[in-house]
FIVOKOL-258973 format. One line per 3 residues: their letters; for each residue x, z, y of N, C-alpha, C. Coordinates in Angstrom, 1 decimal. Example, Ala and Ser with C-alpha at 12.3 -4.5 7.8 and 13.67 -1.06 7.14 Angstrom:
2
as) 13.2 7.8 -5.7 12.3 7.8 -4.5 13.2 7.8 -3.3 ~ 12.8 7.1 -2.2 13.7 7.1 -1.1 12.9 7.9 0.0 .
This chain:
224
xxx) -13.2 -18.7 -22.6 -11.8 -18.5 -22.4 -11.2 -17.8 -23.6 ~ -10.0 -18.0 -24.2 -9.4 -17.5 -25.4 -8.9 -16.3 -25.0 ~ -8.6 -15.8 -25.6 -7.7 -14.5 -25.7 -6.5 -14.3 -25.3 .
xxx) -5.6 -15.5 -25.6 -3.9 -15.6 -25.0 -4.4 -15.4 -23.4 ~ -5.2 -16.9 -22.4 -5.1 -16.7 -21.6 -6.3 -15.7 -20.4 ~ -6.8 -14.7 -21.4 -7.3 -14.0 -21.1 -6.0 -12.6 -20.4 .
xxx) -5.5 -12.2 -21.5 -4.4 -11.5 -21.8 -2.9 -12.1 -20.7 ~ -2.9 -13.3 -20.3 -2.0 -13.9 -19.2 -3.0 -13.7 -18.0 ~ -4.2 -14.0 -17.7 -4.6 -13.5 -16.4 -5.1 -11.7 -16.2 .
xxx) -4.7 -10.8 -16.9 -4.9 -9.8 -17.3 -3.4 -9.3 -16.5 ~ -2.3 -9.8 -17.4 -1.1 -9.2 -17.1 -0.5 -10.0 -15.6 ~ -0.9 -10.8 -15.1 -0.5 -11.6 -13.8 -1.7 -10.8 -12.6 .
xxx) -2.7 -10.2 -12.9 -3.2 -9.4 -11.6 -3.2 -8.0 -11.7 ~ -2.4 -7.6 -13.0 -2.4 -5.7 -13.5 -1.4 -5.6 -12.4 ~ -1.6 -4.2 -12.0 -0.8 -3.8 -10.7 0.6 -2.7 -11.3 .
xxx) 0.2 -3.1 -13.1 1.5 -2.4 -13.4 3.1 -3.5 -13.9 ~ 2.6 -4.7 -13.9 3.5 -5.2 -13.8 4.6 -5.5 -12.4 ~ 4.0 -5.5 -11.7 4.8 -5.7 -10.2 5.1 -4.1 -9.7 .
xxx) 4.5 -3.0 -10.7 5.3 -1.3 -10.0 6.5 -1.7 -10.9 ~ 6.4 -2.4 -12.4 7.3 -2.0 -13.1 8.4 -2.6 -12.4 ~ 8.3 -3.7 -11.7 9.4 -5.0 -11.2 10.3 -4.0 -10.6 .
xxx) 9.3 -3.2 -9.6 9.3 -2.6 -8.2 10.6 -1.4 -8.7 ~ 9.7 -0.7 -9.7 11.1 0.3 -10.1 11.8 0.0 -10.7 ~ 12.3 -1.2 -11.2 13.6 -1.1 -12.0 14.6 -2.1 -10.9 .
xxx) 14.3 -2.8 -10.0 14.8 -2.7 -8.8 15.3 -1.7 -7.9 ~ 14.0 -0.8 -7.7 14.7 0.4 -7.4 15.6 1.3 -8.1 ~ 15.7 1.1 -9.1 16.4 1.5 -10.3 18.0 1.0 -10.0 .
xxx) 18.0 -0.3 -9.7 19.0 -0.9 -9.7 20.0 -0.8 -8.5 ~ 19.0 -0.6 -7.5 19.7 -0.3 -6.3 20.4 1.4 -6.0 ~ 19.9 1.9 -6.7 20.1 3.7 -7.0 21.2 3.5 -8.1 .
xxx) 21.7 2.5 -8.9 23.1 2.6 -9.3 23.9 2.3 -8.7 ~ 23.6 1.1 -7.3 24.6 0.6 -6.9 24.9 1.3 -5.4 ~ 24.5 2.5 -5.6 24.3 3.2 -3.9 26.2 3.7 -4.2 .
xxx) 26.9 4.2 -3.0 27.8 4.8 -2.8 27.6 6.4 -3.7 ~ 28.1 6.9 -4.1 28.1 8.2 -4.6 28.1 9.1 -3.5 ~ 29.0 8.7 -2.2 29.0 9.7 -1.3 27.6 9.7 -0.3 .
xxx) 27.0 9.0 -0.1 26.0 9.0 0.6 24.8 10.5 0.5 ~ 24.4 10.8 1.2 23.6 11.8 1.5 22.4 11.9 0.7 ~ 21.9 12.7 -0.2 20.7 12.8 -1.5 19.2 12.3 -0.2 .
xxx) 19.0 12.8 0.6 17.8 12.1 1.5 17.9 10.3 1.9 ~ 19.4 10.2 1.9 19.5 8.5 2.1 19.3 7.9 0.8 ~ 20.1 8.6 -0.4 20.0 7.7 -0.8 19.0 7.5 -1.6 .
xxx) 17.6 8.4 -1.2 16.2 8.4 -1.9 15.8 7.6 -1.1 ~ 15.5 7.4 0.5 14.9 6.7 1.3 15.2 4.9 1.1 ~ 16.6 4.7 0.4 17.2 3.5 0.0 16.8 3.0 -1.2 .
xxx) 16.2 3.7 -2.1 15.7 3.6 -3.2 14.4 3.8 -2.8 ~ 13.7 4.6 -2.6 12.2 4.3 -1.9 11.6 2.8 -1.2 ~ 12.6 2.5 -0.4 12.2 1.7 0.7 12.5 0.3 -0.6 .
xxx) 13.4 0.2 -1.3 13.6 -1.1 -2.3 12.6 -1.3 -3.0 ~ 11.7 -0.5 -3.5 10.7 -0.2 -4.4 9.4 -0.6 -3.4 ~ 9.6 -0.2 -2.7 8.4 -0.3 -1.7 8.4 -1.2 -1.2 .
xxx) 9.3 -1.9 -0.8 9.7 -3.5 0.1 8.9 -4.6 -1.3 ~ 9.7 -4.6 -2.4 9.3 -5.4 -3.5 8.2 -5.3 -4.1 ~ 7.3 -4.0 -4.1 5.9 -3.6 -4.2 5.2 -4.8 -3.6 .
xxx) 5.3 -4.5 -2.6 4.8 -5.3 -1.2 4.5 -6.5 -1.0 ~ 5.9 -7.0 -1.7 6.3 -8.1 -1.4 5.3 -9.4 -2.4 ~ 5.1 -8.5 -3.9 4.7 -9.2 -5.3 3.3 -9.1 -4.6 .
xxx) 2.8 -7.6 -3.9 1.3 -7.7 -3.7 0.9 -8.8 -3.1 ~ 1.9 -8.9 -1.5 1.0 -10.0 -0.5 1.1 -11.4 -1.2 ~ 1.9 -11.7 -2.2 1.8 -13.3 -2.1 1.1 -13.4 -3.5 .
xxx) 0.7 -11.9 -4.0 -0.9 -12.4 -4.8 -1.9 -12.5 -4.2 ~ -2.0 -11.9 -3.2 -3.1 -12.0 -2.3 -2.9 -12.8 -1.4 ~ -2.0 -13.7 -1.1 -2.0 -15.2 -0.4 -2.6 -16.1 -1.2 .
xxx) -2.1 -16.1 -2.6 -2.8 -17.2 -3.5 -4.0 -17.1 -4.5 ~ -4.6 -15.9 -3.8 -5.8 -15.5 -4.2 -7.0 -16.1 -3.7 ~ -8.1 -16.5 -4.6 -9.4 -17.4 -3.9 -10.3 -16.0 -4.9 .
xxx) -11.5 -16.8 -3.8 -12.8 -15.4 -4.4 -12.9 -15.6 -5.8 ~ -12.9 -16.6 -6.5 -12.9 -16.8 -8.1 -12.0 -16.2 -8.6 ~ -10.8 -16.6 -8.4 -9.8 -15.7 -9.0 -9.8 -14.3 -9.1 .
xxx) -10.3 -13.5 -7.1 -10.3 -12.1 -7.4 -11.4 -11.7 -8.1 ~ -13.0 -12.1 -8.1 -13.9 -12.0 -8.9 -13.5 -11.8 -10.5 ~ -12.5 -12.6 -11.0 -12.3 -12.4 -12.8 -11.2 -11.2 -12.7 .
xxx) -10.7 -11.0 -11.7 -9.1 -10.3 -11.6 -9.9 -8.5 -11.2 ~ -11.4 -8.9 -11.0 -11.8 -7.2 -10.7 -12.6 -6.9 -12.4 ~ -12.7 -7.9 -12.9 -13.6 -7.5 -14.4 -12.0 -7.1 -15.1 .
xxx) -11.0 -7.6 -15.0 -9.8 -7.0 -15.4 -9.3 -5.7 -15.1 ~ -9.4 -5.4 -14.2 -9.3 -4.5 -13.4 -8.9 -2.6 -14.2 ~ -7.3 -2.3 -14.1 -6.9 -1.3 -14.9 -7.7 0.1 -14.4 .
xxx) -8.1 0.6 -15.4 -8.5 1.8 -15.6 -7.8 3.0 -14.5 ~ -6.3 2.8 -14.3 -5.4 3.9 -13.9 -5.1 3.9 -12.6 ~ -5.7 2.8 -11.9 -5.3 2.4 -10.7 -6.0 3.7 -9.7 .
xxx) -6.7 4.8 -9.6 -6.7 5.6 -9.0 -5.6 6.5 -9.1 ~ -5.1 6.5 -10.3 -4.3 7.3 -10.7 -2.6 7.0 -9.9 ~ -2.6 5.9 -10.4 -1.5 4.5 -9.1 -1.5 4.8 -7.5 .
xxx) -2.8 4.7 -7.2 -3.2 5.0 -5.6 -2.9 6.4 -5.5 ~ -2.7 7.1 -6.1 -2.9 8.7 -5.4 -1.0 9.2 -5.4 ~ -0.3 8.2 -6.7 0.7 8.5 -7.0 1.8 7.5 -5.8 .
xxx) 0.9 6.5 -5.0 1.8 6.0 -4.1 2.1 6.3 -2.9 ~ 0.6 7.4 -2.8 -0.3 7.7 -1.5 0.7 8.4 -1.4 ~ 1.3 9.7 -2.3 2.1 10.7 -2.0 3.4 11.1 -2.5 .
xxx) 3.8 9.5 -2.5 5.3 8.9 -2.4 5.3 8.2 -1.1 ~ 4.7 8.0 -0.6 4.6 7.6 1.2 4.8 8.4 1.7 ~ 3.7 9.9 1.5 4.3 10.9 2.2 5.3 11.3 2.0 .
xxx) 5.8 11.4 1.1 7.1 12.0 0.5 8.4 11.6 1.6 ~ 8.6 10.4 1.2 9.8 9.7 2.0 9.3 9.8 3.3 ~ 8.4 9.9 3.9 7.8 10.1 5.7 8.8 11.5 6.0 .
xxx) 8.5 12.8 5.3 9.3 14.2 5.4 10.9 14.1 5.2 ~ 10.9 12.9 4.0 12.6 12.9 3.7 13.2 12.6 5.3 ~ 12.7 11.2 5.9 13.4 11.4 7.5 14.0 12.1 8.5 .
xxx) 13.2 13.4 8.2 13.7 14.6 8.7 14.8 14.9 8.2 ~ 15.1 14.7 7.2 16.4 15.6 6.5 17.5 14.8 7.1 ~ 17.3 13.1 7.3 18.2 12.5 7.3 18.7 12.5 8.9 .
xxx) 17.4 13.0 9.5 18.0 12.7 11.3 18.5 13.9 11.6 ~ 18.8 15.0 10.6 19.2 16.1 11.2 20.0 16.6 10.1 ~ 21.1 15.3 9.1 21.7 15.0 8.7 23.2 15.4 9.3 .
xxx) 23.8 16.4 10.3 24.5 16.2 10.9 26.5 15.9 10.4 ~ 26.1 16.2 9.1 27.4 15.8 8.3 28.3 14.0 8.5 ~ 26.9 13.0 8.7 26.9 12.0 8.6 26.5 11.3 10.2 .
xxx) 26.4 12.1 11.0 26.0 11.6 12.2 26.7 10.3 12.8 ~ 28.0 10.3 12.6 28.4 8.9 13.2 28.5 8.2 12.7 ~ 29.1 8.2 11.6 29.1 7.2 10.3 28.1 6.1 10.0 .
xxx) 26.9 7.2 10.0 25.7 6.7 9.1 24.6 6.4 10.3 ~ 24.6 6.9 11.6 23.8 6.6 12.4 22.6 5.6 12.2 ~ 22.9 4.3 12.4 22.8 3.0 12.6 21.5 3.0 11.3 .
xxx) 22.2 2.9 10.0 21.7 3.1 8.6 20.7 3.8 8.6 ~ 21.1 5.3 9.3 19.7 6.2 9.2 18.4 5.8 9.9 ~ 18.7 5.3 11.2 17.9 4.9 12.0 16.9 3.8 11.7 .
xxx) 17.6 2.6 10.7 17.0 1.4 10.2 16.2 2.0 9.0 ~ 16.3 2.7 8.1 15.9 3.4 7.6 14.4 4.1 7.0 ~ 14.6 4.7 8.9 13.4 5.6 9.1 12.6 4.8 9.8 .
xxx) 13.3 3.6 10.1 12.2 2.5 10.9 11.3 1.4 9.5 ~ 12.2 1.5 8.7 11.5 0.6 7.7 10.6 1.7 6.6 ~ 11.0 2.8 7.0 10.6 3.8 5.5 8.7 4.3 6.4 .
xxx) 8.8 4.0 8.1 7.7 4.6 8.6 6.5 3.0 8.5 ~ 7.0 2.1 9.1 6.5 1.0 8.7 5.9 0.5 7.0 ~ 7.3 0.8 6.2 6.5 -0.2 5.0 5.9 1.0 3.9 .
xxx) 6.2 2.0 4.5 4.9 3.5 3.9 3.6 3.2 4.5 ~ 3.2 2.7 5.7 2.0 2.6 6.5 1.2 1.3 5.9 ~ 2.3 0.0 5.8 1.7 -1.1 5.1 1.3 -1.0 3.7 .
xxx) 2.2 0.0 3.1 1.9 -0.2 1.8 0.8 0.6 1.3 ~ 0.3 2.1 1.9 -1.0 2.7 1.9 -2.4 1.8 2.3 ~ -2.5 1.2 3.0 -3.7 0.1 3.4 -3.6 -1.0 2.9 .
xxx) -2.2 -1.3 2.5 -2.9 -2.6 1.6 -2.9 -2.3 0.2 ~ -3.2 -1.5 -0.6 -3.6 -0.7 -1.9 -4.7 -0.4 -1.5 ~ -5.4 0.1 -0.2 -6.6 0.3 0.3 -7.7 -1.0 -0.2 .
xxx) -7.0 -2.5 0.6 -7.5 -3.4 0.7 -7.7 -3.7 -1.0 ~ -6.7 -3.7 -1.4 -7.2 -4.3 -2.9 -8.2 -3.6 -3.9 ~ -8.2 -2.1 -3.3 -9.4 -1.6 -4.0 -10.4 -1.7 -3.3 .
xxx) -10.8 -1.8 -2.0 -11.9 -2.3 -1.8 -12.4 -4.1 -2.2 ~ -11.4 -4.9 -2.3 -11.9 -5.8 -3.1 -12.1 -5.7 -4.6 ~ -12.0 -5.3 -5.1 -11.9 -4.6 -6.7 -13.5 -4.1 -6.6 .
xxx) -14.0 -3.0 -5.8 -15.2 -2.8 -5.8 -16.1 -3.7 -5.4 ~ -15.5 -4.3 -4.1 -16.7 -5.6 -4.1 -16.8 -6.2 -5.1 ~ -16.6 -6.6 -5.7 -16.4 -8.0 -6.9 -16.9 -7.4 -8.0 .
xxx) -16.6 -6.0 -8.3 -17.4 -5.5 -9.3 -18.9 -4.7 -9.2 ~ -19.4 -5.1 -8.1 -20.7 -4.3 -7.5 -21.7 -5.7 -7.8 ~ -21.3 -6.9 -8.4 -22.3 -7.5 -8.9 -21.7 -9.3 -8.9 .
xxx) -22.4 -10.4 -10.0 -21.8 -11.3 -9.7 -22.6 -12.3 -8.8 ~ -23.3 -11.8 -7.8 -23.2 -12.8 -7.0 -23.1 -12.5 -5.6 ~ -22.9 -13.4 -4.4 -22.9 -12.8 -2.9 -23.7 -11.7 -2.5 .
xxx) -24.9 -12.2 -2.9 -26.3 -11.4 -2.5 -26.3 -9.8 -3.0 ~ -25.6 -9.7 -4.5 -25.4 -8.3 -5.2 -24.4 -7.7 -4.3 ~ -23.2 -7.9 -4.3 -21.7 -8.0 -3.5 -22.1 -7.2 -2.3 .
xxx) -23.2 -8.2 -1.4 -23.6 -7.4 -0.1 -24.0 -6.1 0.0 ~ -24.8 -6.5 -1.0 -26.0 -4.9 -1.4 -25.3 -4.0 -1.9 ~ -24.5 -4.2 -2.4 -23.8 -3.3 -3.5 -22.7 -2.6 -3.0 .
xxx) -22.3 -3.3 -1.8 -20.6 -2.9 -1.5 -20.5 -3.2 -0.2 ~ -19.9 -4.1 0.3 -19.6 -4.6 1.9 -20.4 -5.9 2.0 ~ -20.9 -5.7 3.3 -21.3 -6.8 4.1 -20.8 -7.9 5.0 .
xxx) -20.3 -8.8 4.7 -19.4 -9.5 5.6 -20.2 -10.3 6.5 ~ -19.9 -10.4 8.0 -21.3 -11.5 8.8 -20.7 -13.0 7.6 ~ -21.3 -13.7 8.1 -21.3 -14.9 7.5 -22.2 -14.6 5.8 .
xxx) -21.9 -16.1 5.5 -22.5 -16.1 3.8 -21.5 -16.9 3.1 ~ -20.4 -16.6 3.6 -19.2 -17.1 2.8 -18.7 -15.9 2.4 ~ -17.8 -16.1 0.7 -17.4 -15.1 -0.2 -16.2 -14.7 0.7 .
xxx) -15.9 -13.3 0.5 -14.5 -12.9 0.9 -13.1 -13.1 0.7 ~ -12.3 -13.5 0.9 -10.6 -13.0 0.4 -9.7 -12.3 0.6 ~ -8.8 -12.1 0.8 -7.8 -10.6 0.4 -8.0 -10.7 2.4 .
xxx) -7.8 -12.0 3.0 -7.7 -11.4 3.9 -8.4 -10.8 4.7 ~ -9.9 -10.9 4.4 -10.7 -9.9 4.9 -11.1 -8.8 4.3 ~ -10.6 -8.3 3.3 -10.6 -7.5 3.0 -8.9 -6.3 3.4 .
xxx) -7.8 -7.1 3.5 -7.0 -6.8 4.5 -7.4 -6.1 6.0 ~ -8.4 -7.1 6.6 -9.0 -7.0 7.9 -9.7 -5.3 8.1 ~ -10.4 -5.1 7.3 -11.4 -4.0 7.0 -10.4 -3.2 6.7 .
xxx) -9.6 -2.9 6.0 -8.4 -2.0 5.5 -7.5 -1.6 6.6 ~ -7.2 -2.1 7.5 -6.0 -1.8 8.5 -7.0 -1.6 9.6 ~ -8.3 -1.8 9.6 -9.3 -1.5 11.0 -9.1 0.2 10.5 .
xxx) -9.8 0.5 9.6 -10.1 1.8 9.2 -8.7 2.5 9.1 ~ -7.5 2.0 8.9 -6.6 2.3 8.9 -5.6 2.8 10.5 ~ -5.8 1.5 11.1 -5.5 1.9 12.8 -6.4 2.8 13.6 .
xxx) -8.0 2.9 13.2 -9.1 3.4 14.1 -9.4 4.5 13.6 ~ -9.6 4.6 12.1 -10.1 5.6 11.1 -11.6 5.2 11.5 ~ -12.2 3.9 11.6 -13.3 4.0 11.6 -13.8 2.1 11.4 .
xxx) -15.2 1.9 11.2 -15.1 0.4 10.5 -16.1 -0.4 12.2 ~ -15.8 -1.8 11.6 -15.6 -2.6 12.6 -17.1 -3.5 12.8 ~ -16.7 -4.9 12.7 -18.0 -5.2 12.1 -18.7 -5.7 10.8 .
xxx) -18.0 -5.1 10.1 -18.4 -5.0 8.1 -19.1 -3.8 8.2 ~ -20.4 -3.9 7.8 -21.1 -2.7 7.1 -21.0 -2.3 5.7 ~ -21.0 -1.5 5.6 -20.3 -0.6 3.9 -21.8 -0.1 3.4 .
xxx) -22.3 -0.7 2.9 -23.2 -0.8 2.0 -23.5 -0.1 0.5 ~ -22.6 0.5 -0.1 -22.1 1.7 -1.4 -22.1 3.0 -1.0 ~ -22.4 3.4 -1.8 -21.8 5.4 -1.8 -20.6 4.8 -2.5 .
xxx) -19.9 4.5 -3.3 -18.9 4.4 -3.9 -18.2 4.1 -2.7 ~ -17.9 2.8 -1.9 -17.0 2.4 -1.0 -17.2 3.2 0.3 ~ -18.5 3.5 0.6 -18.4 5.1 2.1 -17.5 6.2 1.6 .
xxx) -18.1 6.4 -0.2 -16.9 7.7 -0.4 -15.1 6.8 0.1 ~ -14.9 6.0 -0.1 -13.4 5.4 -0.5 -12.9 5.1 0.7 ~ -14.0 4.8 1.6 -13.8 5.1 3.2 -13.7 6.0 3.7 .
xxx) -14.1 6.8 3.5 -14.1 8.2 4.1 -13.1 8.8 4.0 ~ -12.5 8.4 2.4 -10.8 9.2 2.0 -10.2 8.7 2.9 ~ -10.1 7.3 2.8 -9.1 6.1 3.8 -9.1 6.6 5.2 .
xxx) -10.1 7.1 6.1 -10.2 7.2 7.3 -9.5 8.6 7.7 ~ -9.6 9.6 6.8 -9.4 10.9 6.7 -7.6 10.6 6.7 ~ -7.2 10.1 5.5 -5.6 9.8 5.1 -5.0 9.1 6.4 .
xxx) -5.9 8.1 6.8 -5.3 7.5 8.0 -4.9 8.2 9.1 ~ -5.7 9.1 9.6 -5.9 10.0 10.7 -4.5 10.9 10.5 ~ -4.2 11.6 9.3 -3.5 12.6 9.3 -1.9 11.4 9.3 .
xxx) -2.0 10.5 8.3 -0.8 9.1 8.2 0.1 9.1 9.8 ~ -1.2 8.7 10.5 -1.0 8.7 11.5 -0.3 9.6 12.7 ~ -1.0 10.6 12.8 -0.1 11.8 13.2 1.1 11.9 12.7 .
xxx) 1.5 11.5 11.5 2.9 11.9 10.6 4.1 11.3 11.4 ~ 3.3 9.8 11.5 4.0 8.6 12.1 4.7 8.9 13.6 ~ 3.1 9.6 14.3 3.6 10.0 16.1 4.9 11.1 15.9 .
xxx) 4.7 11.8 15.1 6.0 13.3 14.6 7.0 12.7 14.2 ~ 7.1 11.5 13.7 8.5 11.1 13.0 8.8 10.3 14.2 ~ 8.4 9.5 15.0 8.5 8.9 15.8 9.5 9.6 17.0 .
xxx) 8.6 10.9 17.4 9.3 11.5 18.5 10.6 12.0 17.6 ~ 10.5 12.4 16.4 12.2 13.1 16.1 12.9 12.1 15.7 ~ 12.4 10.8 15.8 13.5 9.8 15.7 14.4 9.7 17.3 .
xxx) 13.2 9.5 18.4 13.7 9.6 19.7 14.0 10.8 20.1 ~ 14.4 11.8 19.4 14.3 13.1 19.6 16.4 13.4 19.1 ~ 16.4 12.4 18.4 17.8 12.5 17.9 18.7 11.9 18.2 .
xx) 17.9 10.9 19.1 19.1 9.7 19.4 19.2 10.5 21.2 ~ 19.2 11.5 21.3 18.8 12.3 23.0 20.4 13.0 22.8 .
């Protein structure tokens, strides 16, 4: 393979080209916000745009993703993307707390009701999708780079039943188990690298979760 389209499948699976998309959308939508709107709205509006379009670029890479593709797309694989994960992990949280500001927003209570409410429903939801499916992609990233063939893959990283190669959607599958349970299913985890990465994931999920039941009840807690 040459260099040009080495450097085109490089830049088509780097996870900095779709944050970049992601923030200057968000970018765009934070000029076009009302001026009067409330500094917690209008971060949650700009959060949730960024985050929607994040989302959006990830799943329909990982719809048209085959094991071959993700296999060459993990030898690519950017350096910073821990760095990425920890910085999205706690921009999730971030906007989860902003909620509060907004339901107890009482300047804007009738006005903005409605807005606030859709809001905290989309900012609790696509914070939860968008932590586990970052999950999912780095646990494929480590499968694929724990060796090049099935047999290494297994050994090396996850075990899937069958002896067919994985794709995003089982590794999706594994990601939102540990993520709804905080605990794994029927994939055995075969790495100290991926138990460590599990263990974060299970731990993050557990407390995610609780965040979610807390925001939950002071969403129903406001509409009383």
């Amino acid at each position: 393979m040459s260099s040009i389209p080495k450097l085109k499948l490089a830049f088509k699976w780097s996870v900095q080209p779709r944050l970049l998309l992601s923030v200057l959308l968000a970018g765009l939508v934070a000029v076009l916000l009302p001026p009067w709107f409330h500094w917690a709205t209008r971060a949650l509006c700009i959060w949730d745009t960024g985050m929607i379009s994040f989302l959006g670029l990830s799943w329909w890479l990982m719809a048209n993703a085959t094991p071959d593709s993700m296999r060459r797309h993990a030898q690519h694989e950017d350096p910073g993307r821990l760095v990425i994960l920890s910085l999205i992990t706690a921009a999730a949280f971030a906007s989860l707390s902003a909620i509060g500001f907004i339901l107890h927003d009482k300047g804007s209570e009738n006005r903005l009701l409605i807005l606030h409410l859709a809001l905290s429903i989309v900012t609790i939801v696509g914070s939860w999708l968008l932590v586990h499916t970052i999950f999912a992609s780095h646990y494929a990233h480590a499968y694929y780079q724990a060796g090049k063939s099935l047999r290494e893959c297994k050994e090396n990283g996850l075990d899937f039943p069958g002896d067919i190669e994985p794709d995003y959607w089982d590794f999706l599958y594994f990601s939102f188990v540990i993520g709804m349970t905080s605990q794994t299913s029927d994939v055995e985890v075969t790495s100290r690298q991926i138990r460590r990465l599990a263990l974060l994931h299970g731990v993050l999920a557990f407390f995610f979760n609780t965040t979610i039941v807390a925001m939950t009840i002071n969403i129903i807690a406001g509409l009383i």
